[in-house]
C-alpha positions in Angstrom: -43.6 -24.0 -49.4 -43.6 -21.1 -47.2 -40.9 -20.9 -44.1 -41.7 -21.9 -40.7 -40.0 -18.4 -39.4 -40.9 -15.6 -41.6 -37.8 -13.2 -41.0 -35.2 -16.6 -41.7 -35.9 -15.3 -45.3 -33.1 -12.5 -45.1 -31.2 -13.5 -42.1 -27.6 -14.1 -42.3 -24.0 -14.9 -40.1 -24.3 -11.0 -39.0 -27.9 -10.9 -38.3 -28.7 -8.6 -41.3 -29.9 -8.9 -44.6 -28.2 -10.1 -47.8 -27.2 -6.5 -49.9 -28.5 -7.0 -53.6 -25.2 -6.0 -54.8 -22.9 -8.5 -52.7 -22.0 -12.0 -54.3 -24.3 -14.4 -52.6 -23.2 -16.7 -50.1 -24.1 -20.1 -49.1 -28.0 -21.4 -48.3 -28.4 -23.1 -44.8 -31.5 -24.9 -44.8 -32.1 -26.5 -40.8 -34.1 -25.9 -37.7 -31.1 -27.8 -35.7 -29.2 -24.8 -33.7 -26.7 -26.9 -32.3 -25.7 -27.9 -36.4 -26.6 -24.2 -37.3 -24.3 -23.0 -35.0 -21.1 -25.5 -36.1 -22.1 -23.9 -40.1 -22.2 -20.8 -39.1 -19.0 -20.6 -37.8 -17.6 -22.4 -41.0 -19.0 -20.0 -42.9 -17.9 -17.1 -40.8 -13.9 -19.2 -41.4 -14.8 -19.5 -45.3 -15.5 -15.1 -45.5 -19.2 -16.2 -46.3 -22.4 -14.6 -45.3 -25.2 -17.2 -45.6 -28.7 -16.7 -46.0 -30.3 -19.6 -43.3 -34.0 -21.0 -44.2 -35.8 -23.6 -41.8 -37.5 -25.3 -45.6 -36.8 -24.6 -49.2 -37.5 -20.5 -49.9 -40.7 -19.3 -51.2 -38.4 -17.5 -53.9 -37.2 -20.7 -56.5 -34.3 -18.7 -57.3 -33.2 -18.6 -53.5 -32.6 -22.5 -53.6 -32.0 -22.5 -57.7 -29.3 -19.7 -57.8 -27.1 -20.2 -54.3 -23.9 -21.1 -55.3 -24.0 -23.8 -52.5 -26.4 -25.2 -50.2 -26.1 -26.9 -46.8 -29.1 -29.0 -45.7 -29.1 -30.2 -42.2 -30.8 -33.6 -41.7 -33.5 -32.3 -40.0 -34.0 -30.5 -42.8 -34.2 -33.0 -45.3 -37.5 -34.2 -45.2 -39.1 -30.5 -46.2 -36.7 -30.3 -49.0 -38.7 -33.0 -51.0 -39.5 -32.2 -53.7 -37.2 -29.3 -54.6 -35.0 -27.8 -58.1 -32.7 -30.5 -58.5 -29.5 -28.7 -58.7 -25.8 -29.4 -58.4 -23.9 -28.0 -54.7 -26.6 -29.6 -52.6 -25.3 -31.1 -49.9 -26.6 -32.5 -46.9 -24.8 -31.9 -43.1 -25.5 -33.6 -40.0 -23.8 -34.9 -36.5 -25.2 -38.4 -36.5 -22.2 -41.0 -37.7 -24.0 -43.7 -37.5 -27.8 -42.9 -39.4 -28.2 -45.5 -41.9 -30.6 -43.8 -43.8 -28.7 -40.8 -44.2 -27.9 -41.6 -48.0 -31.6 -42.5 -49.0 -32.2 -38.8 -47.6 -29.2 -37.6 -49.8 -30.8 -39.6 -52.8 -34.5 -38.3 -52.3 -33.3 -34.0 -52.2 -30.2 -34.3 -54.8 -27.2 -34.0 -53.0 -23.9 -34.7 -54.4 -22.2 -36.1 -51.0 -23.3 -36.4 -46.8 -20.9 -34.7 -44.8 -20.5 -35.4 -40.7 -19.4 -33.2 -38.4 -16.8 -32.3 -36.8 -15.1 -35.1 -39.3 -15.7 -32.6 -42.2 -15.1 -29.3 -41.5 -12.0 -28.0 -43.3 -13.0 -29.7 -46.3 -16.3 -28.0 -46.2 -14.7 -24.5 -45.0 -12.7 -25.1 -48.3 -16.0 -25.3 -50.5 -17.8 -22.5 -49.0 -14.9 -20.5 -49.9 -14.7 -21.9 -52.9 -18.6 -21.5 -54.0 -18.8 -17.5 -52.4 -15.4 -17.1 -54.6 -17.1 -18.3 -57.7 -13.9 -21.0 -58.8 -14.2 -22.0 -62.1 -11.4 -23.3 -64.4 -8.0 -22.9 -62.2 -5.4 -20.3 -63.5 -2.8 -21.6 -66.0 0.5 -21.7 -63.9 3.5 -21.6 -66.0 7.2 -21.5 -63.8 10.4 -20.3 -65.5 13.7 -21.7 -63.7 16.8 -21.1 -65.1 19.1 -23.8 -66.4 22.2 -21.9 -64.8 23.2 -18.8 -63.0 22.2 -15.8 -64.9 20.5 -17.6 -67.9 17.6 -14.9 -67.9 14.7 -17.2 -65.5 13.9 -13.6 -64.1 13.4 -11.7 -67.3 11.4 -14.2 -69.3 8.6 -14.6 -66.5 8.5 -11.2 -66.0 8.0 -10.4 -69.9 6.0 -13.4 -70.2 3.2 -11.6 -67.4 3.3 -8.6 -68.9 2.3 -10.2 -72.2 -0.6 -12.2 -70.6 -1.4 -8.7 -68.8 -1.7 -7.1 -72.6 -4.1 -9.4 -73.8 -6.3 -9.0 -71.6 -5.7 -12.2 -69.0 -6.1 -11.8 -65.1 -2.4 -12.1 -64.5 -0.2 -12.7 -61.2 3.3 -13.0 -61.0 4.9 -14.7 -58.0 8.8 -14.2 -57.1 9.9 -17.3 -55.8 13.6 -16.3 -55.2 14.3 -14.3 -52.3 17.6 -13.9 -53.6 17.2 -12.9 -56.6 16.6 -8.9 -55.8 12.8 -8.7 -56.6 11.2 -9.0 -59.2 8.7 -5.8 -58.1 12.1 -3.7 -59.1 12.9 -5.4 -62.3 9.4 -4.2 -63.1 9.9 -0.9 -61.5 7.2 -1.1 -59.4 9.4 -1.7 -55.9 7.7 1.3 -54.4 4.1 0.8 -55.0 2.5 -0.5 -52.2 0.6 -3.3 -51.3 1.6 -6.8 -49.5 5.2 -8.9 -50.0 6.2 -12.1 -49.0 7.2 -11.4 -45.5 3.2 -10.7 -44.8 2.4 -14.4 -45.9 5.4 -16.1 -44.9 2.8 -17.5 -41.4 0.2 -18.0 -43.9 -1.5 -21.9 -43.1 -4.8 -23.4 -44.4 -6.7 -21.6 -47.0 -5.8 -17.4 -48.3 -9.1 -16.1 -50.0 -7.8 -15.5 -53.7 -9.8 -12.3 -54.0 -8.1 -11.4 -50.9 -4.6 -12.3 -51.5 -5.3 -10.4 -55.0 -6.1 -7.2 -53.8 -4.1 -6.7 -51.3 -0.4 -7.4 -53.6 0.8 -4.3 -55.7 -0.7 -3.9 -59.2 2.2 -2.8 -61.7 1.7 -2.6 -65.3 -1.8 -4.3 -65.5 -0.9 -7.2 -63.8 0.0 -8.3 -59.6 3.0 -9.2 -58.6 4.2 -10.8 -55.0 7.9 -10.4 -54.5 10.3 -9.3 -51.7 10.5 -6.4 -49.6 14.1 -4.6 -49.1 14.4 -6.2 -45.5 16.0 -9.2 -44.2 15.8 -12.5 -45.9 12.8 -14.2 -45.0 12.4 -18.1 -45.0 9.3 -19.0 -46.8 7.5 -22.1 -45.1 6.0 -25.2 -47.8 2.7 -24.2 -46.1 2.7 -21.3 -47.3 3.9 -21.5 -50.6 1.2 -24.2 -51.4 -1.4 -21.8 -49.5 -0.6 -18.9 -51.5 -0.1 -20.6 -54.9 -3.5 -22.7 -54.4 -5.0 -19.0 -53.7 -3.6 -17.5 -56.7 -4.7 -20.2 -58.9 -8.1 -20.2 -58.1 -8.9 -16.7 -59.5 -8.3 -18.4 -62.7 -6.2 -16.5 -65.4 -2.7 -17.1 -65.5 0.0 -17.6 -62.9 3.7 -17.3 -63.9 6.5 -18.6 -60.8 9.6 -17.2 -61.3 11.7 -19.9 -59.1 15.5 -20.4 -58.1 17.6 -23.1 -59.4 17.8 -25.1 -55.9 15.1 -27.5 -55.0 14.1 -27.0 -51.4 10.4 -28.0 -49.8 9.0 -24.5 -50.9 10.2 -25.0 -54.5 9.1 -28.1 -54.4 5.7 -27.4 -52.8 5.7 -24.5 -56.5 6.6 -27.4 -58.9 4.0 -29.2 -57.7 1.1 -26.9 -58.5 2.7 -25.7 -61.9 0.5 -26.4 -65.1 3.9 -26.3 -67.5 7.7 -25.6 -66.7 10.1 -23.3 -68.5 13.7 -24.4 -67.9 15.9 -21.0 -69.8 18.9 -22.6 -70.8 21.8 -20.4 -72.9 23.5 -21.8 -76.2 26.6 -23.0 -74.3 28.0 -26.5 -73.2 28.6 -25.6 -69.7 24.8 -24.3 -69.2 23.8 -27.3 -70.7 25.5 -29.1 -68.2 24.1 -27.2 -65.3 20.7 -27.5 -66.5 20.9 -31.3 -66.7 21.1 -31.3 -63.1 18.6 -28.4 -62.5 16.3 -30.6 -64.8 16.9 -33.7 -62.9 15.4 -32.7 -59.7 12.6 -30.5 -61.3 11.4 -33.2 -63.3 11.0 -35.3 -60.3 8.0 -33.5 -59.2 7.5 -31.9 -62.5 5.3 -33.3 -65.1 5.6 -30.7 -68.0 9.0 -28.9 -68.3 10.5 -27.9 -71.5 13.5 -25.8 -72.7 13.9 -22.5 -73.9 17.2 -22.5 -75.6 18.9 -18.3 -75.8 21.2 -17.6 -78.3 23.7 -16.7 -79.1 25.2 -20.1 -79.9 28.3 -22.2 -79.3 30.2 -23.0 -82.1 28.2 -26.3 -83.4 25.0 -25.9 -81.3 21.6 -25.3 -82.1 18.1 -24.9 -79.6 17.2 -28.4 -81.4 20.6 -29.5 -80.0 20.1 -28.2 -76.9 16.8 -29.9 -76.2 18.5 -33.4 -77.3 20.8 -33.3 -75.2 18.7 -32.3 -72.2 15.6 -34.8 -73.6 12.9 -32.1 -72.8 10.5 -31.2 -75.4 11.5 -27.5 -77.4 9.6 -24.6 -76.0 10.5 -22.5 -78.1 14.0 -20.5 -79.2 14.5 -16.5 -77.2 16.4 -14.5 -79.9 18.9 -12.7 -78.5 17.9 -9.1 -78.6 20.9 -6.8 -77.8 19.2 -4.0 -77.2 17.8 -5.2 -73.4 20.4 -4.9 -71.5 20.1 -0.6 -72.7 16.4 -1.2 -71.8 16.8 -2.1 -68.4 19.6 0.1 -67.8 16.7 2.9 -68.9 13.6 1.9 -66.6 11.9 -0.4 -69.2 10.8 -3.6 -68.0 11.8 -6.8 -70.0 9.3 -7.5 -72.8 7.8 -4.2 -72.2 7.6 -3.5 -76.3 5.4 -6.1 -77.7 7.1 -6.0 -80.8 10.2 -6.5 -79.8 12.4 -9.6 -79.8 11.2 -11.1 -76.1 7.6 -9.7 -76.5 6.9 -11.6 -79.8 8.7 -14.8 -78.3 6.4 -14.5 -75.1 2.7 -13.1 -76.9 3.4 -16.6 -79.6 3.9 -18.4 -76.4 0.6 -17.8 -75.0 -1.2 -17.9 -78.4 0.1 -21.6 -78.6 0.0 -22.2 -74.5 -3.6 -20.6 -74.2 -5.1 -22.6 -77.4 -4.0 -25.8 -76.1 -5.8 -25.3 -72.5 -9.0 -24.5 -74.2 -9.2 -27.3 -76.1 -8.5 -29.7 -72.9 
């Protein structure tokens, strides 16, 4: 079915042509301007470059291959007839057509959209589509049961082991207080972007975006704190920047502070499993029934790492009965980290070592089980 307008084949938001080497973005199919107009300033808000047809391409793999396409209701009646595919959907201005859904039924689209109604859910799935979102990243949070009980070292050892084998990692500081976790990994002076750059943040961050532009350290990314002034962190854009992170699939570990506040709580929310690190002591146990309380309220999956060494008369299984969380898994106490640290070494550097074993099993076990759902 050959084009009404033979240079719409190539044209795009910037008036050029689509590069063979540049992910592809969105097909517009319409001969409405006024509607071409309102999705080409979506796209423009979604980082996409769309390729705009007035009827299905001449080249199959133009509508076959597009990881989304837009069909205005003008359009709909040329697109007969065409690939059946899934990410067809159709777009127009008109709330009140009644036949809008038999179109939708006769070209294969999977929902009608109105506009202006619709437009930051569809800015979300362009962005989505151009970004190529498959399965979301595994988000795993570590909070410790009391001060000092090691929240900070386990998820920075537990990144660093997902970094090793091989997993697009990102590891997020959620503790302004807690001195940055960028120098725990001795990475405080590479540069790239820290919390204070995304502390306005609102609506949608591009994850290949928010990726790039944070400081790579050992294999993996990290967002922590800069050396400035304490900077409140809004729920906005926690739940922007974590939603951002998780879409590049991979694995996300949250370090987070013991208090619950709106940003915390806006973390919990989008974590996949929680790590409550809870020392071998009756007054940690104590503390981390309360830390546990208002975690697990938004929580769904938190457990207990139980670290030695041990009160006289507990065990980890003791521990985790008397919290009633499930057993994560017991850190051995490995007395040779505080030397480590002390030297420049970041916590679960040595994969062999005490706190790498503990966190490379963890994966094996954490990674096996999200396959298999």
């Amino acid at each position: 079915m050959a084009s009404s307008n033979p240079s719409a084949s190539s044209r795009t938001a910037g008036g050029g042509s689509v590069d063979e080497g540049r992910r592809a973005g969105p097909l517009i199919v319409t001969e409405d301007l006024a509607l071409l107009d309102d999705l080409l300033r979506l796209c423009a808000a979604a980082g996409a470059e769309p390729e705009v047809h007035h009827t299905v391409p001449e080249r199959r793999a133009g509508w076959a291959e597009a990881p989304l396409v837009l069909v205005g209701d003008d359009a709909a009646v040329r697109c007969r007839g065409a690939v059946r595919r899934p990410g067809v959907i159709l777009v127009g201005h008109d709330q009140d057509d009644p036949e809008v859904w038999r179109r939708a039924v006769e070209i294969g689209a999977e929902c009608v959209l109105r506009l202006p109604d619709a437009e930051s859910w569809l800015v979300d799935r362009i962005a989505d589509g151009v970004e190529g979102v498959g399965r979301q990243a595994l988000t795993v949070g570590v909070i410790g049961g009391r001060g000092g009980a090691g929240a900070s070292t386990l998820a920075c050892a537990l990144a660093l082991a997902a970094a090793r084998i091989g997993r697009r990692t990102l590891l997020v500081d959620g503790d302004p207080l807690g001195g940055g976790l960028d120098v725990l990994l001795g990475g405080e002076r590479t540069e790239g972007r820290r919390w204070p750059d995304f502390a306005a943040s609102q609506g949608r961050v591009a994850g290949g975006a928010l990726e790039e532009s944070l400081p790579s350290v050992r294999g993996l990314r990290v967002l922590s704190w800069d050396r400035g002034d304490s900077v409140l962190v809004p729920p906005e854009a926690m739940r922007s920047v974590l939603a951002a992170a998780r879409r590049r699939g991979g694995v996300v570990v949250v370090d987070l502070p013991r208090r619950v506040d709106e940003a915390v709580t806006e973390a919990l929310a989008q974590l996949d499993l929680g790590l409550l690190v809870v020392p071998g002591e009756l007054r940690a146990v104590a503390a981390a029934h309360r830390v546990a309380s208002l975690a697990g309220m938004v929580l769904r999956d938190l457990r207990v790492v139980v670290r030695g060494p041990y009160a006289a008369g507990l065990d980890e299984r003791w521990v985790a009965d008397a919290l009633r969380l499930p057993l994560a898994g017991e850190l051995p106490h490995d007395a040779g980290l505080p030397a480590a640290l002390d030297a420049g070494s970041p916590p679960g550097a040595e994969a062999r070592g005490p706190l790498g074993r503990f966190c490379g099993e963890f994966w094996e076990r954490a990674l096996a089980a999200e396959s298999a759902s």
